[in-house]
N, C-alpha and C positions, 0 to 999 in steps of 0.2 A: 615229322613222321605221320603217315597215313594211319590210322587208328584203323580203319575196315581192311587193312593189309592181313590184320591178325587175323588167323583163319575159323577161328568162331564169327566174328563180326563180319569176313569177307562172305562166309554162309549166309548170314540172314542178309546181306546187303543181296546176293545174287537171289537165292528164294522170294526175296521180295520184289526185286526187278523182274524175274519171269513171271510173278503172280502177276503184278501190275501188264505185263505182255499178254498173257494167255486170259486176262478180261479186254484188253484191247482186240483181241483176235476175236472174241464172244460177241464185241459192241461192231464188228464191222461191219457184219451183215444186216445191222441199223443203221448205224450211221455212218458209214464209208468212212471218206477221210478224218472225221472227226473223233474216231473212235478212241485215238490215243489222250487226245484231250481229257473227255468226258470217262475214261476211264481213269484218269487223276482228278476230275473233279468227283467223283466215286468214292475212290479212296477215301478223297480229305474228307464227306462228310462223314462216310462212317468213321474215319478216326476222330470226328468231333462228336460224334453218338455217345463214343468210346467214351471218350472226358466229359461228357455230363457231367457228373460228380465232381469232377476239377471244378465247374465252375460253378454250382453249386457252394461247395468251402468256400470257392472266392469270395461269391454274394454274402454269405456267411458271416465271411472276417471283415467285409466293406459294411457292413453292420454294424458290428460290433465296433470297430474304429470310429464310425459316425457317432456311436450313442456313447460311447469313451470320451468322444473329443472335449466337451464343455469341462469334464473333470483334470484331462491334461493339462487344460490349458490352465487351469487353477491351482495345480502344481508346478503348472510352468512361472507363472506371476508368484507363486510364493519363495519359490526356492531357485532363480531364477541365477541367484549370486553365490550358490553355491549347487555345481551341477556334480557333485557326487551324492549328494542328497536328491538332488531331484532325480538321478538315475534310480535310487532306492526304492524312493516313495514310486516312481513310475511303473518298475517292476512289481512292486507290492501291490498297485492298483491289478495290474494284467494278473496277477498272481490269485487276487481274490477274485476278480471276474471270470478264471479258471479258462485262459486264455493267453497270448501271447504275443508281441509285435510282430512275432514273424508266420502268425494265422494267416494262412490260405495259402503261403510258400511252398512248405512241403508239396500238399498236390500238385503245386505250377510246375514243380522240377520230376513231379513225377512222370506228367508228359514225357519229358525230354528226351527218352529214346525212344520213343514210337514219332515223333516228332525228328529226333536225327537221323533215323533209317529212311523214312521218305525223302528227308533232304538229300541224304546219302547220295540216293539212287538220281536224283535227280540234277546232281553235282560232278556223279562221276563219267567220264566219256567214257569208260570199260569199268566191265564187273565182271570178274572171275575170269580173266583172261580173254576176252573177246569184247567187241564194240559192244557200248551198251545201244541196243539199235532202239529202244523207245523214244530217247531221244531224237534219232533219225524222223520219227513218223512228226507229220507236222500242224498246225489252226493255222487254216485259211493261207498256209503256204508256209507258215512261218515255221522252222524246225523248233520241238522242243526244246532242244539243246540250245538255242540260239538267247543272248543276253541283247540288249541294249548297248548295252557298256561297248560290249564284246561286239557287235556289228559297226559299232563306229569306229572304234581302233582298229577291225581289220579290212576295213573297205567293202563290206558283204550288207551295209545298211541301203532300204528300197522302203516304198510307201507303204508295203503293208505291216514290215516291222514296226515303223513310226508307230502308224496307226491301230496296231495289234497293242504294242505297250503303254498308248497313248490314252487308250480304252482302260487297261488294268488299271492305270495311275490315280485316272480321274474318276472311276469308282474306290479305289481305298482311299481317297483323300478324301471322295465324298463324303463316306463312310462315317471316317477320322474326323471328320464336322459337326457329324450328326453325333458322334460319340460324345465329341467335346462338347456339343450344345444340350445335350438329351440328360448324359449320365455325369453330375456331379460328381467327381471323385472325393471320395473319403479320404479327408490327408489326418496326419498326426499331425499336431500343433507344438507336440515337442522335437519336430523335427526342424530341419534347417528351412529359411522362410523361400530359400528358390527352387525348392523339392515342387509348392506349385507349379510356378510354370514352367518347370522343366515337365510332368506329366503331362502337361497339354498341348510342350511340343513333340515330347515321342509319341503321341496319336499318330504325327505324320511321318515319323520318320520309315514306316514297314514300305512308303510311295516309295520313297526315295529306294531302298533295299531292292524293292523289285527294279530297281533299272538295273540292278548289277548283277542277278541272277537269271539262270536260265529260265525260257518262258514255261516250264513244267513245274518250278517252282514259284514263280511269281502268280499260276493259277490258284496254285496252293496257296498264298499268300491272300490272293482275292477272297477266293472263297474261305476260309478261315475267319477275314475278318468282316464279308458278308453276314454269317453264321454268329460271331460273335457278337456283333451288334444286337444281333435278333433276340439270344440268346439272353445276353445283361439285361435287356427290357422288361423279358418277360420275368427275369429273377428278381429283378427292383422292385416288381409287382410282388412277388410273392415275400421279400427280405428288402421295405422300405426303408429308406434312412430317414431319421429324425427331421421334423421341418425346420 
């Protein structure tokens, strides 16, 4: 079942599709064909304006798990043979540092619908009964609406496709490098020990996601985690973790 069927959701899903059209129609008489692009790299960043404060709590609770970890771990080694007690004492630590394991979540999810309306629109071929035509407008030739995935199954892949997504890939991967060489992630130490490097393979996995999504979200992808990178730098400046 299509969730933006429901006719509250199917509202904001088209309001926000014409919004996202009627800045494309503003940007054309700048940037011609490009207008539809840079009108979705527009959006994404004000809705990363918007979350400031998301990431902010993030830096926050990656804080606090860093300066937590040495104690974790010292009720991890204590009570290590009996993990109904180490769940206790665990709690009891977050509990006195007036905190919690699942610090900086709440905000993350709080994203999630200003975060699934853009996907929405950029998901759907029709919104409210007619072509979604944003999709139709194209970068450098290539329709928004157009996937990776999707030009190779259907016989519609050409050089500029390749090279259009070829581009995104190898800046979010760059990225996802710089992320994973730059920003030491804060883990728990009472968690399971392949929690590490399973975070510093989903760095890469949003590469892999844009090949399967249309290129209006896979912009949105880019820029997102362009912006995020920037963003954690300048937080770990101001919310450094422990040496």
């Amino acid at each position: 079942m299509d969730l933006f069927a429901l006719p509250p959701l199917a509202l904001l899903l088209d309001l926000t599709t014409q919004g996202l059209l009627a800045l494309t129609d503003a940007l054309t008489p700048l940037a011609g064909g490009l207008a539809a692009a840079l009108a979705v790299v527009a959006v994404t960043l004000v809705v990363r304006l918007i979350l400031i404060p998301v990431g902010i709590s993030q830096a926050r609770a990656e804080q606090t798990r860093a300066r937590l970890a040495p104690r974790l771990r010292v009720l991890q080694e204590r009570w290590r043979k009996n993990p109904e007690r180490l769940q206790r004492e665990t709690m009891q630590l977050y509990r006195d540092e007036n905190t919690s394991p699942a610090a900086g979540c709440l905000p993350l999810l709080a994203q999630a619908p200003i975060v699934g309306i853009l996907y929405a629109v950029f998901l759907h071929p029709t919104v409210g009964g007619h072509a979604n035509t944003l999709l139709t407008h194209d970068l450098l030739g290539v329709p928004l609406g157009r996937s990776l995935i999707g030009a190779l199954t259907s016989g519609t892949m050409d050089a500029m496709t390749l090279a259009v997504f070829a581009g995104i890939v190898v800046v979010i991967a760059g990225v996802a490098e710089l992320t994973r060489r730059l920003l030491r992630p804060a883990t728990d130490p009472s968690g399971p020990a392949w929690m590490t490097g399973m975070v510093g393979v989903l760095q890469f996995t949003t590469a892999v996601v844009a090949l399967f999504v249309p290129l209006a979200a896979a912009l949105y992808l880019t820029v997102t985690t362009v912006w995020t990178l920037g963003q954690r730098l300048l937080l770990r400046r101001r919310y450094p973790l422990p040496a």
